[in-house]
N, C-alpha and C positions, 0 to 999 in steps of 0.2 A: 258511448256505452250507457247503458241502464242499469240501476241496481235497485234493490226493494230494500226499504231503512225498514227496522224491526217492527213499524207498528201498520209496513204494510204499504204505504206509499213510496211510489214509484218515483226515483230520483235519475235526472237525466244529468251525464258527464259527456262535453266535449271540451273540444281545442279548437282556439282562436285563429283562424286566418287571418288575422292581424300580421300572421309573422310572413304571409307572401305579398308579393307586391302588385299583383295583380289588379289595375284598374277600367279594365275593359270586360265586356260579357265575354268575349273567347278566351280572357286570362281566366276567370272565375269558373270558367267551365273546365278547363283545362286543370285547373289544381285540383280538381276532384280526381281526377286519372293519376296524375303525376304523382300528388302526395295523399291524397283521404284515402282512396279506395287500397294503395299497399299496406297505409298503416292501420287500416280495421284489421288486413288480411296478416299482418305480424301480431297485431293483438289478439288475434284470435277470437273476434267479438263478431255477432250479428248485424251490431248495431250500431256503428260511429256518429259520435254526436260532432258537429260542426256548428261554432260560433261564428257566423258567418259575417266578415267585413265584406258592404257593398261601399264603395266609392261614389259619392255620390251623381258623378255621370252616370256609372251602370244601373247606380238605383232610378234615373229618371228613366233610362232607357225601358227598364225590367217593368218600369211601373204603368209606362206609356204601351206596351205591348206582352201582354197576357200571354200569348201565345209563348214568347219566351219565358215567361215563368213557368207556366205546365212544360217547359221542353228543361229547365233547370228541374224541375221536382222530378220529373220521368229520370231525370241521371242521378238525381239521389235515391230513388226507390230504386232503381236498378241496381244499384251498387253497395245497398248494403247500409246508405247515409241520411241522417234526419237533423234538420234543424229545426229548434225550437228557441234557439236565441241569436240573436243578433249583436253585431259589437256597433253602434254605434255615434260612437266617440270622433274616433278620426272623421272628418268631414272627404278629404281628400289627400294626393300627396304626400300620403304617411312615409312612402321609401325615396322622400326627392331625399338629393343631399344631403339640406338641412330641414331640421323641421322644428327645432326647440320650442318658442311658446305661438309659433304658425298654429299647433295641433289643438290649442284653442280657440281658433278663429273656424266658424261666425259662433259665437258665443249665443244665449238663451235671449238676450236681449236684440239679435238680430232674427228679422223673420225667417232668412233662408236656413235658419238651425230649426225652427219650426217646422216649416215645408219637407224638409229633408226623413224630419223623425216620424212624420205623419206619412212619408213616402215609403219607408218602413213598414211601418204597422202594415200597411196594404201588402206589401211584398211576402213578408214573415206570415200573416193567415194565411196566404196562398200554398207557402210552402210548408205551413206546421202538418207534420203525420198525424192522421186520423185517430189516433188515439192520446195525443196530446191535448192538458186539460188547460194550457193556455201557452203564452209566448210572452219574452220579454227580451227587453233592449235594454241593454245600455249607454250611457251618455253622458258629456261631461258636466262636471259638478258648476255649472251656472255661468262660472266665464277665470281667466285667469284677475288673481287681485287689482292689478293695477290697473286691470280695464273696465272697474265696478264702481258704477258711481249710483246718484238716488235716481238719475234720468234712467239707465241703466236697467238698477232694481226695479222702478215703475214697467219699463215694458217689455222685461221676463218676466216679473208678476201676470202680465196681462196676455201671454206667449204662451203659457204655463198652464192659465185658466183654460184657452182654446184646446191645449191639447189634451186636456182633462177630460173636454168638453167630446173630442173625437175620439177619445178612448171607450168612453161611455157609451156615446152614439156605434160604435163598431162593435162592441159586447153585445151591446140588443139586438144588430144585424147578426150577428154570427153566431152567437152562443158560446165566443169562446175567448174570453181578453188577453187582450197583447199589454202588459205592463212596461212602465219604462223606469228603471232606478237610475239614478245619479251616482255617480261613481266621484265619493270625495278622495281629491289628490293633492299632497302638497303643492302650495303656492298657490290654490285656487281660492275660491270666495268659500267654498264647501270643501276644505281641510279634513277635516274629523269630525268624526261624529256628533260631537258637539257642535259644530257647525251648521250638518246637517237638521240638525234640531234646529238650532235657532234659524235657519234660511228656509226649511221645507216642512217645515211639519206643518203652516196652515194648508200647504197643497195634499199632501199626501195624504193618501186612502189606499182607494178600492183599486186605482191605475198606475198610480207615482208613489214611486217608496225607493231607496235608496240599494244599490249594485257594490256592493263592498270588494276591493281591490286587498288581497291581504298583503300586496309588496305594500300597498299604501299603507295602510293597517301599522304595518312594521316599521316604516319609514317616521313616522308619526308617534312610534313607542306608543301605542293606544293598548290597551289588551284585548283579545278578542271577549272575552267574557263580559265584560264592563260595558264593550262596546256595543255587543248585540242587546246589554239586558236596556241600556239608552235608548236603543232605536225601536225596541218594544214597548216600552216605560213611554213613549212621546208618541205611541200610534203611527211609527212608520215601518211598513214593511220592506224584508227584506227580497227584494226583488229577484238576485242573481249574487251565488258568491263568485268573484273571479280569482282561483288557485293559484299564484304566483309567492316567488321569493323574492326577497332584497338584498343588497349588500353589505355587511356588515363589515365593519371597523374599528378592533378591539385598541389598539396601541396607537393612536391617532397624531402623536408626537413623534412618533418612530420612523424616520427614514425611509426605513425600508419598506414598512407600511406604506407611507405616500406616492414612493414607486410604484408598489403592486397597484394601488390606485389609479396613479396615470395612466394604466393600460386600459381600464375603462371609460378614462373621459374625452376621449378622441372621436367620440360618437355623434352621430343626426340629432339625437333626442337629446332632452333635458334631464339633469339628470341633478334634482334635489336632494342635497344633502342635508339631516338632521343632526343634533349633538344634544343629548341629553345630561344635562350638568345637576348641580345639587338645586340652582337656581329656575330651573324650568329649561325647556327644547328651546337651542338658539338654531338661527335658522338661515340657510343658503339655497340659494337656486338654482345654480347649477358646480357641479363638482370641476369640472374646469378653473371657472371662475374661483372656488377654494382653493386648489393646489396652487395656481398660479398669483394668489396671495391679493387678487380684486376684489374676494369677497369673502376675509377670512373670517374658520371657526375660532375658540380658544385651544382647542384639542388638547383639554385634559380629559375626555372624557370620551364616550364609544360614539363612532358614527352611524349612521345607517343612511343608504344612497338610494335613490328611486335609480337602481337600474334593475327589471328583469332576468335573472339568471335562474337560470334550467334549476327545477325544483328538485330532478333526481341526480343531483350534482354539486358538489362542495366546490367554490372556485380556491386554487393553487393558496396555501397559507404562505403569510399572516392574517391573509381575508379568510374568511367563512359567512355561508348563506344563513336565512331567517327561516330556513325549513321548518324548525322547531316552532317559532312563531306561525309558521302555516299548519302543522298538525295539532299546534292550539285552538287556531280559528276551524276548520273542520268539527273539531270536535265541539266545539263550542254550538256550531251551525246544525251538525248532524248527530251528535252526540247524547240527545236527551230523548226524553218520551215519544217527541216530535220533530222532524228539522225545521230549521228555519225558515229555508228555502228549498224548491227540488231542480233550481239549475245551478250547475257547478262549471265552471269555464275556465281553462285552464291557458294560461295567456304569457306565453313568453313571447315576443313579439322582438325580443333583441340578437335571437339566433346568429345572426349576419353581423353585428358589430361585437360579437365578445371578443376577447384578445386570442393572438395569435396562439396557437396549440391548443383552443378551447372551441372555437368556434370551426363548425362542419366545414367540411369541403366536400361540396357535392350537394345530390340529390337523398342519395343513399344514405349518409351519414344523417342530414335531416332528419328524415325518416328514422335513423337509429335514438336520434336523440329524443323527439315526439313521443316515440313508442317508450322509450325510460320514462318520460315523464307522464305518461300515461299510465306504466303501470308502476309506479309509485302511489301516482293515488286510487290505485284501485287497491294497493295494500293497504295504504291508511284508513281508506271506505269497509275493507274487510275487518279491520282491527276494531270499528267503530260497529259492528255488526252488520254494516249492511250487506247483502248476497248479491252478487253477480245474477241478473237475467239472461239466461244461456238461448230462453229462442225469442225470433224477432216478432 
């Protein structure tokens, strides 16, 4: 979807294909029919934006022959569909079994995370619409912590320059740059915005600036405001926000609390838990590992979980979602004279592990659920003044 923010600039909304598991060019091609193309035509939109996850076999394939990427752009012009961002984060294997801290591997200090985001950039100009005034990626925030050492830092520093260096070089060819932010997440070396600051702000400029995650955001008890006016105050741009919510956890001592909990730690993904005390954020890895008492919090005090739950949906009480935390960050991003950013990426990517009577069944139900969360935030884009672009 496309909307015009008040002073006039043109702001692009899609949804993350993160949440299909499609790792072949005939899956990728296939979830444009299956799911994009019905939920423009429920939304009732011209124009569906797609955060597009390639994997990185199909990105070599894509990247290796042209001919299929004019035959992928021909099925999104034809249908309705425009990518102007890219999700990439996941390297590969997002929907194996498991995936917990695999989804950081090969990390900034390995070249094939290089090679892969530079495979990108090629892929994403081929397919940005003509009247898109650049492109951008997202990618993980440097590596998970405990696989960060100063060898490490030395040759992501040096990984980082290069791709500085190809972003620039591809601006002057094209006329049009593909940015890439970092997406800080718990447990990684790029946490919080403070983080961000101290890891990237000698790189960041005109091509590298930071991908704000608002589950992560929330997860982190960061405030959106404080945290955008940092990463402006330090000269790093905001590249991409990604619209999601978190889990919260109000009575952390409570039984029955921890129950409702167990239903979400049965999952592929990792799933970091915070606790914010009078003494500062005490901190866990994965929610599993907390309930089952290997890596306990104190639980006097509220949790918040890195799991993705549907932004236009409250999970089952005693738990409740960080929506509110996400219509802060919004407004924070899109709320003033200017936005911060004009891509907006809406990323539930856990559709298929939520618990039982929460999570679709089906194709159809999907689809039902995408399009709530779609037009939720086209409520909240409305409420912030922006308008709906009604032709394409």
């Amino acid at each position: 979807m496309r909307f015009l923010h008040p002073d006039g600039t043109r702001v692009h909304v899609a949804y993350c294909t993160n949440v299909h598991a499609a790792e072949d060019l005939d899956g990728v091609m296939s979830q444009l029919l299956t799911y994009a193309l019905p939920l423009r035509e429920r939304l009732g939109t011209n124009v569906l934006g797609l955060g597009l996850w390639l994997a990185n076999d199909v990105a070599g394939r894509l990247e290796a022959d042209p001919a299929a990427v004019a035959g992928l752009r021909k099925r999104l012009d034809d249908h309705g569909l425009e990518v102007v961002t890219l999700n990439g984060f996941p390297y590969q294997a997002f929907h194996a079994p498991v995936v917990k801290q695999a989804v950081y591997q090969p990390n900034w200090a390995d070249r094939r995370r290089l090679e892969h985001t530079k495979r990108l950039v090629t892929i994403l100009s081929a397919l940005l619409p003509a009247d898109a005034e650049r492109g951008s990626i997202s990618t993980l925030p440097l590596a998970w912590r405990t696989d960060w050492n100063e060898e490490s830092r030395t040759l992501a520093h040096h990984n980082l320059m290069l791709l500085r260096r190809e972003l620039a070089d591809h601006a002057d060819r094209t006329g049009r740059p593909v940015e890439v932010g970092f997406e800080p997440e718990p447990g990684c070396v790029v946490e919080t915005t403070a983080d961000a600051v101290e890891h990237l702000a000698e790189q960041a400029g005109d091509f590298l600036g930071v991908s704000l995650d608002a589950c992560h955001l929330a997860v982190s008890f960061e405030e959106p405001e404080a945290a955008l006016t940092r990463l402006q105050d330090s000269g790093i741009p905001l590249v991409k926000l990604q619209a999601s919510a978190a889990l919260h956890a109000e009575d952390t001592a409570s039984s029955h609390t921890r129950e409702a909990l167990a239903a979400f730690a049965g999952s592929p993904f990792l799933h970091q838990v915070r606790e914010r005390g009078r003494l500062g954020v005490e901190r866990a890895d994965d929610l599993a590992q907390v309930l089952e008492g290997t890596s306990p919090l104190p639980g006097q005090d509220p949790w918040r979980v890195h799991f993705h739950i549907p932004v236009s949906a409250e999970p089952a009480p005693p738990l409740r979602g960080t929506q509110s935390a996400l219509a802060d960050t919004l407004a924070a991003v899109l709320g003033g004279p200017h936005p911060a950013t004009t891509h907006i990426e809406v990323e539930t990517y856990t559709w298929s592990v939520l618990p039982d009577g929460q999570r679709p069944e089906g194709t159809h139900e999907l689809i039902d659920g995408l399009a709530a969360e779609m037009d939720w935030i086209r409520a909240q884009l409305t409420l912030l003044g922006l308008t709906e672009e009604t032709t394409s």
